[in-house]
Wavefront OBJ file of the C-alpha trace (Angstrom):
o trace
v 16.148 7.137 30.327
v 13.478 8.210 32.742
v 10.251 10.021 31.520
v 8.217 12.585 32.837
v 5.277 14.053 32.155
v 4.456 17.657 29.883
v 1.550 19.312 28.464
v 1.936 21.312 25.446
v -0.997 23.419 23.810
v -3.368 21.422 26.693
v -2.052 18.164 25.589
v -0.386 15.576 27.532
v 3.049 14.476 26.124
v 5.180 11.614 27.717
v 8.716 12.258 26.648
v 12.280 11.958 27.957
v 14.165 13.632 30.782
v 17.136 15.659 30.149
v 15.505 16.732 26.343
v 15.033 20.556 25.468
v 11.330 21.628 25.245
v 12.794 22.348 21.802
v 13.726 19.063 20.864
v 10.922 17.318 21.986
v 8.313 20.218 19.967
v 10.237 19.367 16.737
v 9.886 15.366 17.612
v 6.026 16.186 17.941
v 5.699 17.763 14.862
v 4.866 21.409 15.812
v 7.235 23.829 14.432
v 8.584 26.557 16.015
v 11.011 29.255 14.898
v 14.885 29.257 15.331
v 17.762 31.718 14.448
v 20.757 31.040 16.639
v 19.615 27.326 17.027
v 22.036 24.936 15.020
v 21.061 21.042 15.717
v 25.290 20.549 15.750
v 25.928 23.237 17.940
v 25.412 24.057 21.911
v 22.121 26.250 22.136
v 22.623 29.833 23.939
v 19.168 31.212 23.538
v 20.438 34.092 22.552
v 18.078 35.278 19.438
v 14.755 34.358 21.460
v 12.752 33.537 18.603
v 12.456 29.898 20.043
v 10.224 31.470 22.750
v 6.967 29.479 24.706
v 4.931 30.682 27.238
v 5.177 28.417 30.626
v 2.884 30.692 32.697
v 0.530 33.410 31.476
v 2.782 35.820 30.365
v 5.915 34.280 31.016
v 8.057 33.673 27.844
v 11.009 31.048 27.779
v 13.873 30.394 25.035
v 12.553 26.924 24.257
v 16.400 25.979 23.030
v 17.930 25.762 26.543
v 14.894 25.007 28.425
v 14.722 21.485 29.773
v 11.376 19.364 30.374
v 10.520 18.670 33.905
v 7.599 16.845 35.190
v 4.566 19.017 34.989
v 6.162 21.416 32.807
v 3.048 22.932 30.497
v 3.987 25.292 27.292
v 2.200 26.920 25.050
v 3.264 27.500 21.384
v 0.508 28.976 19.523
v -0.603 31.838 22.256
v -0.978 35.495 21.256
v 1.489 36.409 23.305
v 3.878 33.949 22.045
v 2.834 34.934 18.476
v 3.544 38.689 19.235
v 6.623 38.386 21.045
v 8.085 36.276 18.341
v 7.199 39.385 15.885
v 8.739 41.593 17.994
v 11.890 39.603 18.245
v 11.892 39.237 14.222
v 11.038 43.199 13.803
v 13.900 43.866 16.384
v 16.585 41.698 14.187
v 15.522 43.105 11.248
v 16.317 46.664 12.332
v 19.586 46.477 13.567
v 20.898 46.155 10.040
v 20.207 45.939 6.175
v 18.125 43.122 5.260
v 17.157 44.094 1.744
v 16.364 40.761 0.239
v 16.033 41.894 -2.725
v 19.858 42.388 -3.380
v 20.684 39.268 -1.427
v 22.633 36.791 -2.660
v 20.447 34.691 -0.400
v 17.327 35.678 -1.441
v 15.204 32.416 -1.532
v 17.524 30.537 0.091
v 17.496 32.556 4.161
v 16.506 31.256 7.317
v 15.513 34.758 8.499
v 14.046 35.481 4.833
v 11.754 32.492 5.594
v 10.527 33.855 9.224
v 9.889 36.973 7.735
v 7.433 35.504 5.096
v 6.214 32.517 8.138
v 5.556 35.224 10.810
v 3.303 37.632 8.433
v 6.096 40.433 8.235
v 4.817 42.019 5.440
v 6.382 45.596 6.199
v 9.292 47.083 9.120
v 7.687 48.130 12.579
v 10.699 50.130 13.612
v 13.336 52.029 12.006
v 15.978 50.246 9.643
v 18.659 50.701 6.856
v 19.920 53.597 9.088
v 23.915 52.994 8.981
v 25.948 51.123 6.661
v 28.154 48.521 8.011
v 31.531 47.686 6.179
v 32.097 44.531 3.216
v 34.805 42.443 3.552
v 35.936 41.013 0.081
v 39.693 40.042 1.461
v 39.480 36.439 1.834
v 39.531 34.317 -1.210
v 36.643 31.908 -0.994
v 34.450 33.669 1.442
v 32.654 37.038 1.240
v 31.685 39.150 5.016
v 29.058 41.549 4.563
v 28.184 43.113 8.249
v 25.030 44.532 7.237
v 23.430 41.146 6.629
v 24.513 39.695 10.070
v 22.205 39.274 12.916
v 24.972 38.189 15.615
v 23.462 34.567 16.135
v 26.757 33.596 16.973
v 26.516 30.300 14.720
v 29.538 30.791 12.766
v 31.675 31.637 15.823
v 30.389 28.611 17.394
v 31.078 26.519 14.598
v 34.259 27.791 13.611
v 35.860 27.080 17.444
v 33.265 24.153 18.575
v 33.015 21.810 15.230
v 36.023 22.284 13.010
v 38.289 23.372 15.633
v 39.692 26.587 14.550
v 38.635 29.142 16.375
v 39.114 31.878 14.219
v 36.043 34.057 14.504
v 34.664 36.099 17.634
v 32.362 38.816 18.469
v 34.135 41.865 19.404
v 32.541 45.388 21.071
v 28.800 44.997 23.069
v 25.480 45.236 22.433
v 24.442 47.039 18.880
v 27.824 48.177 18.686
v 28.745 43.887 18.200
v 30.656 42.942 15.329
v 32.042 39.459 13.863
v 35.456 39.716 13.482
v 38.498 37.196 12.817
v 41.681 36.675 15.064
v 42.482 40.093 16.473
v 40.182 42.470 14.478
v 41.839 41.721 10.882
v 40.298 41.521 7.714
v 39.306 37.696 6.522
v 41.656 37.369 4.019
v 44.928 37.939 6.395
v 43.716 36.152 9.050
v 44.308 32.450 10.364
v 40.642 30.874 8.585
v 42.215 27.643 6.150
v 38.773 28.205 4.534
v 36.830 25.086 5.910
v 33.726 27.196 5.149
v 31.852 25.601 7.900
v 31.111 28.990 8.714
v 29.200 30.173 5.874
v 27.557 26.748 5.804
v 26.035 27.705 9.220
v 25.197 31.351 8.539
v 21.341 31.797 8.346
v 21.234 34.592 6.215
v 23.547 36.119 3.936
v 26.455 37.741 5.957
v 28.743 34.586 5.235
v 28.499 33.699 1.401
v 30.450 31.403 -0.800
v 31.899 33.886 -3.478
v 32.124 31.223 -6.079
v 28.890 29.835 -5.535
v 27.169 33.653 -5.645
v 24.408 33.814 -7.928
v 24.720 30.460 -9.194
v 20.816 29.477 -7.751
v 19.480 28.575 -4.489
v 20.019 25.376 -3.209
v 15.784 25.056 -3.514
v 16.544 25.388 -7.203
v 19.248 22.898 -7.829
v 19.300 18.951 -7.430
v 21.161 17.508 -4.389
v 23.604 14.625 -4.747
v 25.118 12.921 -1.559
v 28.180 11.437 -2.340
v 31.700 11.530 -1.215
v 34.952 13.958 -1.581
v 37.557 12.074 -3.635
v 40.173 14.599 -3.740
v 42.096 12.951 -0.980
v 42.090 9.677 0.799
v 39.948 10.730 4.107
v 37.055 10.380 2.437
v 34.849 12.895 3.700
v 30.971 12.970 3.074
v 29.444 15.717 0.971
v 26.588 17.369 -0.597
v 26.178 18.620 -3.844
v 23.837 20.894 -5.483
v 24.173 21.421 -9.044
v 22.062 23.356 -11.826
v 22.413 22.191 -15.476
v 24.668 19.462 -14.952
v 26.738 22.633 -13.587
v 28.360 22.401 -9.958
v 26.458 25.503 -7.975
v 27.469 24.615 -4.389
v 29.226 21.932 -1.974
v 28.301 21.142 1.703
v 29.739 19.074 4.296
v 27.471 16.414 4.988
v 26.333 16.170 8.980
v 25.560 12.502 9.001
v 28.692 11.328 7.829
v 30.772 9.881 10.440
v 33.780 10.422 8.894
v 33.745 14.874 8.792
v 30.268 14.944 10.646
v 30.236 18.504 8.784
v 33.457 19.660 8.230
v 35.261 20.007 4.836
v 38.591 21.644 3.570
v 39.331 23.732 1.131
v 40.060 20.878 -1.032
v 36.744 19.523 -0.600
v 34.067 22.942 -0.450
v 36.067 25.253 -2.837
v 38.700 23.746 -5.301
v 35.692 21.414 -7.370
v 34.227 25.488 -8.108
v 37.363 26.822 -8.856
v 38.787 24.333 -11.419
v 40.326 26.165 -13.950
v 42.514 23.445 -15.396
v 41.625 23.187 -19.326
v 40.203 19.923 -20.201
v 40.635 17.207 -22.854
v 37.222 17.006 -24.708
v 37.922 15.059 -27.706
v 40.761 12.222 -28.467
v 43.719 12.610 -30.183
v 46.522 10.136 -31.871
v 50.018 11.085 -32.542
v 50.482 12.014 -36.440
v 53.840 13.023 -38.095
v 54.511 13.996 -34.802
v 51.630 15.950 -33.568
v 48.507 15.239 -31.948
v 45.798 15.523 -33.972
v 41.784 15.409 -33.250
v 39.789 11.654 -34.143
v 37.201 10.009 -33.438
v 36.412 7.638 -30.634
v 36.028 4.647 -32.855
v 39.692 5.774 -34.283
v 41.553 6.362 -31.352
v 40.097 2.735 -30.112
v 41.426 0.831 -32.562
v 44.652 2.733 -32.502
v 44.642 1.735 -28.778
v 43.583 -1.671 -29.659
v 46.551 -2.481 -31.748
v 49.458 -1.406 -29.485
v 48.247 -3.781 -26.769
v 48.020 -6.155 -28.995
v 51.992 -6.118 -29.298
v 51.479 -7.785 -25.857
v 54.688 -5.352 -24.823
v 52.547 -2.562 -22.496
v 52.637 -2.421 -19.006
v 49.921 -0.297 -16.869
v 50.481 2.994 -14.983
v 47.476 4.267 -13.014
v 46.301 6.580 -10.840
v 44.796 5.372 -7.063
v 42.930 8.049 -6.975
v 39.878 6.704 -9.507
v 37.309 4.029 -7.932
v 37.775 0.301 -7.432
v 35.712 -0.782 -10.218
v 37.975 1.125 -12.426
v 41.526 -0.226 -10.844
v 39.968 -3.636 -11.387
v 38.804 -3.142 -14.622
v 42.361 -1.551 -15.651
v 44.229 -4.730 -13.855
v 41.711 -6.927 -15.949
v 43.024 -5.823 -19.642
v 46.640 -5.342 -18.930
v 46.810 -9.071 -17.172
v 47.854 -7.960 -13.569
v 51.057 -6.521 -15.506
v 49.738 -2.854 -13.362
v 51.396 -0.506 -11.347
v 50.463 2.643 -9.255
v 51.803 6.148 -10.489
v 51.455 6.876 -5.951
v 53.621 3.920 -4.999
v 54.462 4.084 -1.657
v 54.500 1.980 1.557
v 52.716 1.916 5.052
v 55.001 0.138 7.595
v 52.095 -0.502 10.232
v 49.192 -2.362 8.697
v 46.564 -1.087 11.050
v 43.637 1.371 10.468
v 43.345 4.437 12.993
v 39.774 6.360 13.175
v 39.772 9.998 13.193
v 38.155 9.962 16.429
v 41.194 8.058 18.350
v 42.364 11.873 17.884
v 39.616 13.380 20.240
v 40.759 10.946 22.634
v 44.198 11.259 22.322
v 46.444 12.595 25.381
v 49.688 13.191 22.929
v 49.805 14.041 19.426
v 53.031 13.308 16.728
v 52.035 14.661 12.810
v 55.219 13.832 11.196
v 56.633 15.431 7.800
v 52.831 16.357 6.740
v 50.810 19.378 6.836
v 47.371 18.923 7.990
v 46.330 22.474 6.727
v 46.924 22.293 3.845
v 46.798 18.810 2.792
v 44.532 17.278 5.041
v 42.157 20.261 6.254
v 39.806 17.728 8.037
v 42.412 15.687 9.587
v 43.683 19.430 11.281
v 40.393 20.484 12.088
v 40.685 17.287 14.305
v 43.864 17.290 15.782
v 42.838 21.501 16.754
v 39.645 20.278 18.549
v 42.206 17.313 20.447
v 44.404 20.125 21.485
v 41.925 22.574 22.868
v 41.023 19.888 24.786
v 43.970 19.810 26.885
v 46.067 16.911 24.220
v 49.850 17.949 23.842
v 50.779 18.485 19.645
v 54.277 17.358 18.643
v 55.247 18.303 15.128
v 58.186 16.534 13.610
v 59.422 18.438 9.868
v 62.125 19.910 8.609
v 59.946 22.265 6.613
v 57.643 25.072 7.943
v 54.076 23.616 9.205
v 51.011 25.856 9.551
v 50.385 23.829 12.648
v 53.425 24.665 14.807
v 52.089 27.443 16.413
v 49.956 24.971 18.182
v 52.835 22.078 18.727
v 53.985 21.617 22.467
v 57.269 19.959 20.925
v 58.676 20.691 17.196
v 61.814 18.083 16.154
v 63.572 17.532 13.190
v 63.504 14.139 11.232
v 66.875 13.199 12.450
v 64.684 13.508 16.089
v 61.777 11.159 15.301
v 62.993 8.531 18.066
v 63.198 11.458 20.759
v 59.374 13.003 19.541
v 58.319 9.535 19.796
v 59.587 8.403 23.456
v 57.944 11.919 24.021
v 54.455 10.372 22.619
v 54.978 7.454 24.351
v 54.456 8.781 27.886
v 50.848 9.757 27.029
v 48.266 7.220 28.362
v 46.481 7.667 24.573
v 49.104 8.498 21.719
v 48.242 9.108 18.268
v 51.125 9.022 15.624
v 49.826 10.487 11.761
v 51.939 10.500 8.633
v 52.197 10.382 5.218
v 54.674 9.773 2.928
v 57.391 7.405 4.927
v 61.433 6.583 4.156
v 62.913 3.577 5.548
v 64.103 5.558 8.638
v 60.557 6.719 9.278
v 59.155 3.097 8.684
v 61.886 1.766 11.194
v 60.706 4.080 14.124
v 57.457 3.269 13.689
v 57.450 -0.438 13.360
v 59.378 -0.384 16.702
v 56.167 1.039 18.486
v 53.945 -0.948 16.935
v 51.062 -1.835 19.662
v 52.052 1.054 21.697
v 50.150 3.907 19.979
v 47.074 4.219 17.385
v 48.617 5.020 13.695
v 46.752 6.995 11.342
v 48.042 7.069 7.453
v 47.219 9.657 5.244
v 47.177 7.905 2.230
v 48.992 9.481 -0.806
v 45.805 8.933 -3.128
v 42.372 8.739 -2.297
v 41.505 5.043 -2.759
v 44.584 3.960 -2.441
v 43.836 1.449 -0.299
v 41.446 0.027 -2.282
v 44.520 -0.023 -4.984
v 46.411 -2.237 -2.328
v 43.530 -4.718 -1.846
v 43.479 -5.577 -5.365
v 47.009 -6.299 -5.104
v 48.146 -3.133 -7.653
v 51.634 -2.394 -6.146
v 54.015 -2.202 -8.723
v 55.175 -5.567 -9.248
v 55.067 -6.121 -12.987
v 57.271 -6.310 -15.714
v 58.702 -3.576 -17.329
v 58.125 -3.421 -21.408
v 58.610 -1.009 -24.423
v 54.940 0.498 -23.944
v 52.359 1.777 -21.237
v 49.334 2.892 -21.017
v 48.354 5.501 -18.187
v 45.353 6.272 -16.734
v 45.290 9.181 -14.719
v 42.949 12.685 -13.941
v 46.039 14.927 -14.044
v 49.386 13.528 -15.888
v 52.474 15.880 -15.067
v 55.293 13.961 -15.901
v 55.580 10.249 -17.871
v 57.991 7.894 -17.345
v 60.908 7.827 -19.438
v 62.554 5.258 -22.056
v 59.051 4.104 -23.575
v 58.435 3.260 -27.386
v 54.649 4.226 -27.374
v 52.573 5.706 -24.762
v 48.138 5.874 -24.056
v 47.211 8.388 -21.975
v 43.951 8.225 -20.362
v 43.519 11.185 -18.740
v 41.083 14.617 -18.093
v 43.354 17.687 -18.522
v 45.743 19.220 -20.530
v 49.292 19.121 -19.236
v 53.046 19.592 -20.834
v 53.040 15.570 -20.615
v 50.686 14.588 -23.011
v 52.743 15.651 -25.444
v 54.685 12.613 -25.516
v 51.247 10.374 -26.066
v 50.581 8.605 -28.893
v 46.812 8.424 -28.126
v 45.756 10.736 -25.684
v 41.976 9.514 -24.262
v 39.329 12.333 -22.988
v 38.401 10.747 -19.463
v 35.701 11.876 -16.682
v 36.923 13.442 -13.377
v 35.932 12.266 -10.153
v 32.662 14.075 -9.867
v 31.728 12.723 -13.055
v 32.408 9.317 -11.895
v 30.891 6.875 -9.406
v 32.161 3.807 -7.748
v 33.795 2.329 -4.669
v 36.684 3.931 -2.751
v 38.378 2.425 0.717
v 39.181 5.777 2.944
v 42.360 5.926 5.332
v 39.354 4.308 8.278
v 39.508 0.992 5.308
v 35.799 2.143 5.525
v 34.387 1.063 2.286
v 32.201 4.235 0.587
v 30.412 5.064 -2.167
v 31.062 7.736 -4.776
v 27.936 9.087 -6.336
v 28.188 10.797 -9.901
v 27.285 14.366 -9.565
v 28.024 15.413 -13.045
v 27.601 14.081 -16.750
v 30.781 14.397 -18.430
v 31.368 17.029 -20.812
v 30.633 16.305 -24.326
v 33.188 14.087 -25.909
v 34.266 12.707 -22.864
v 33.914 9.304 -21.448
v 34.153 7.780 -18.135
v 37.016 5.734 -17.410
v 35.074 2.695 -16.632
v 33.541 3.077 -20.105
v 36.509 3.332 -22.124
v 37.921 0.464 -19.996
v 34.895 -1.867 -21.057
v 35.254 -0.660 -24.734
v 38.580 -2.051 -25.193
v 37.754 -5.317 -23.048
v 34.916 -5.884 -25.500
v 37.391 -5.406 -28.239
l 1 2 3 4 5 6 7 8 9 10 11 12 13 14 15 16 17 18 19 20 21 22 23 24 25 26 27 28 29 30 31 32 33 34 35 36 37 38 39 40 41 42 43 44 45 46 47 48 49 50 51 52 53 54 55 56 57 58 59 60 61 62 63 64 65 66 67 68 69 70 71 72 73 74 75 76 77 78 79 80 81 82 83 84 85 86 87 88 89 90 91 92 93 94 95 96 97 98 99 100 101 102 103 104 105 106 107 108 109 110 111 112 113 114 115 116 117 118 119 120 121 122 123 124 125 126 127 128 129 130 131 132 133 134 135 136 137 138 139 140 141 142 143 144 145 146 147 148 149 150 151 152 153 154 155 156 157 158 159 160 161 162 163 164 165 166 167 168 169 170 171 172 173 174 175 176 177 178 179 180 181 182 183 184 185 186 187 188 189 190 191 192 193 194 195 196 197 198 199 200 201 202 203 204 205 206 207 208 209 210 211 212 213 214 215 216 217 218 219 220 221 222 223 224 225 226 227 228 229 230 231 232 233 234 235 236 237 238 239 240 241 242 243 244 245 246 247 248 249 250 251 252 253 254 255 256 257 258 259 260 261 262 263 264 265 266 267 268 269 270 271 272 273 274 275 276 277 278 279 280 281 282 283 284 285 286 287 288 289 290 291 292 293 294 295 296 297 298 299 300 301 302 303 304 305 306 307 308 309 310 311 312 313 314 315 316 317 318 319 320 321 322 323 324 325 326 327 328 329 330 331 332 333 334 335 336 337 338 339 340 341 342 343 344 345 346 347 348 349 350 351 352 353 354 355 356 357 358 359 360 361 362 363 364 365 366 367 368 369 370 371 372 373 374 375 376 377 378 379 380 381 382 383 384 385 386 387 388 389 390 391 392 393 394 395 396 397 398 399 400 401 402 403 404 405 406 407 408 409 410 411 412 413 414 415 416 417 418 419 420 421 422 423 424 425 426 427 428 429 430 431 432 433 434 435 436 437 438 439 440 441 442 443 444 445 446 447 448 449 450 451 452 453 454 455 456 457 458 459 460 461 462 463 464 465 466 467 468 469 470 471 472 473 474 475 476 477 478 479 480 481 482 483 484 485 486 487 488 489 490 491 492 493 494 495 496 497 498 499 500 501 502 503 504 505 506 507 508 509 510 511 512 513 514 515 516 517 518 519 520 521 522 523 524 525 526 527 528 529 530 531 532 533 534 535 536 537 538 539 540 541 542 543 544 545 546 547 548 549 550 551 552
């Protein structure tokens, strides 16, 4: 990369062509204020508060302005300093920043400038008409009179995750965010990535759940990973008293790079299942409350019958599938058994570059928000969908082609004459795995995997090939049915279902953000799970009750 020569403040700078003054400023170390700026987004220039002064009395966004040899910029000027007050004073008018009724409060980008730049009272008229609150949507809460049209959420919504829900309608102070074609949030298209109100620099995009919880400058940040399916998607999570307040989508993981589903950002806050805090063993035919020790040795004694076999869940780390394999003696099976009939590992990003798309029998929306976000951003980008159900799929509306099952082999030859096909699935019959195998070589395959470390499950060889025997012991977060014709039954598990009934010890076991360990995503990239919780009291984690018994 060529460089060229810049002055800024009077000094010389060396840096490289085809950077924004912006970029290099922050690279230098001197700080200059940003609304609309987003470091993952395009930069418009459109809130000015980036502004420097390239000639006496000539002010440039410093966001979309480019370095060029000679370029000199001043930062620190008066006139800089004023017009950057008179920017902040102008924002501040157009609607009703009272912090102190802000969910945001402490925690606001345009809070922080307010406090930075000296505002200590409002130049110019404000809090002069009310703007409408939109409580419709489920996760998310609009409130217009906090929003200072930056744009970042509209931006983010079409240009990162793909959805392209959100636009600006009307002009100038008459501009309003508003969803699909002028509906409320709640009845329109948004599958509630929340990337939006992740972006939002102040508080007209909140997370309802999160509301009040604390800032994020109060709470302690864990990065870890999402383990509530098998893509694996990086996050970060604040919490407050070992109690979850918030969950991001973490930028630097190449997996999301950002972008999180519902089942990632909003179902961890929204847990209402009831949880097992305490074990329990089976007397005259009821489960009663004991104690660890008790419900141990109770444990202890039916394996030593030597007649259980294993049951567990691929969705807890590898440690713990090893561990579990180690004390029933390989004789271990998954509860997700299935089958992938092409032994290769797609990347997400074989999506972007993908020319045709087939999604068979799965829907990304709803099951694999991330995975949709992608194949959105492939289509807007000129790559042909083909959907292949026999059930209704959120993403149809987008499909070039929908088929049947029956019509696999015709949405395939379709594929097929693309230069770059991608072919994602999920849950496979032998008619599925036939097609596919056929093609093997021809297009890149990407598995959504029924469980999120699945196929860390498969590399320790845990498919189901054991002997079956009068009892089993299950380990799983969330039991709903058991498996029939068995003399005596452990459950290890976190929440109370019908099923446990039919226990004879039930165990009190962590969830996954109370657990840490290693999980293998659909990518086979190998990630770590950090804990972000301490389990509740009473409970343990799996791979503690695991090495209890194996020291027994």
């Amino acid at each position: 990369m060529a460089l060229v020569n810049i002055k800024v403040n009077g000094q010389p700078v060396q840096v490289e062509e085809g950077k924004t003054v912006l970029e290099v400023l922050k690279e230098i170390g001197i700080d200059v204020p940003v609304l609309c700026y987003h470091p993952k987004l395009p930069s418009i220039g459109a809130c000015r508060m980036c502004v420097v002064e390239t000639r006496p009395g000539v002010l440039q966004a410093s966001c979309t302005l480019p370095v060029s040899e000679g370029l000199e910029v001043q930062t620190d000027s008066e006139t800089v300093k004023k017009a950057r007050k008179f920017v902040l004073n102008l924002i501040f008018s157009e609607r009703n920043h009272y912090c102190m009724y802000c969910e945001m409060s402490g925690n606001c980008e345009l809070q922080d400038l307010g406090y930075s730049l000296g505002l200590d009272h409002f130049e110019l008229p404000t809090y002069m008409t009310k703007f409408p609150l939109d409580t419709t949507h489920e996760d998310i809460l609009l409130d217009h009179n906090r929003c200072i049209l930056c744009r970042r959420c509209v931006r983010a919504c079409s240009e990162i995750a793909g959805h392209n829900v959100l636009g600006i309608s009307q002009r100038g102070i008459d501009s309003m965010l508003t969803a699909d074609l002028n509906v409320p949030l709640g009845e329109s298209s948004c599958v509630s990535c929340g990337l939006c109100v992740q972006v939002c620099p102040t508080g007209a995009l909140t997370d309802k759940k999160s509301a009040y919880l604390g800032t994020r400058r109060e709470s302690e940040l864990v990065r870890t990973i999402c383990a509530n399916c098998s893509v694996g998607c990086g996050i970060e999570a604040y919490k407050k008293a070992n109690h979850l307040v918030q969950i991001l989508g973490d930028w630097e993981n190449p997996i999301n790079n950002g972008v999180l589903c519902r089942l990632g950002r909003y179902e961890p806050l929204s847990d209402a299942k009831k949880r097992i805090t305490q074990p329990m063993i089976k007397k005259d035919g009821k489960l009663e409350p004991v104690t660890w020790e008790e419900a141990i040795d109770r444990v202890k004694a039916i394996l030593n019958e030597k007649e259980t076999v294993g049951y567990i869940s691929a969705s807890l780390p590898l440690e713990v599938l090893s561990k579990f394999k180690d004390l029933l003696e390989d004789n271990v099976g998954l509860l997700e058994n299935t089958s992938n009939p092409i032994d290769t590992f797609g990347k997400l990003s074989d999506i972007l570059n993908s020319d045709k798309i087939v999604v068979i029998g799965v829907d990304l929306d709803k099951n694999f928000g991330v995975v949709g976000s992608y194949v959105k951003r492939a289509i807007f980008n000129s790559s042909e969908l083909i959907i292949v159900d026999d059930k209704p799929n959120s993403l149809s509306k987008y499909a070039k082609l929908i088929y049947q099952t029956k019509d696999l082999d015709k949405a395939i030859g379709n594929a097929l004459t693309g230069n770059n096909p991608v072919i994602i699935y999920s849950q496979v019959d032998e008619t599925i795995a036939d097609s596919l195998s056929r093609i093997r070589g021809k297009a890149k395959f990407i598995w959504l995997a029924p469980a999120s470390n699945y196929l860390g499950a498969k590399k320790l060889g845990l498919n189901g090939n054991f002997n079956y025997k009068k009892n089993a012991y299950i380990v799983a977060p969330y039991i709903e049915k058991i498996p029939e014709n068995l003399n005596k039954i452990i459950l290890q598990t976190s929440y109370y279902t019908p099923a446990i009934e039919k226990a004879d010890v039930v165990l009190p076991s962590s969830i996954w953000l109370e657990e840490e360990g290693t999980y293998i995503n659909i990518e086979g990239v190998e990630q770590k799970l950090a804990k972000v919780l301490e389990p509740l009291k009473g409970v343990k984690n799996n791979l503690e009750i695991l090495s209890m018994l194996l020291g027994r």
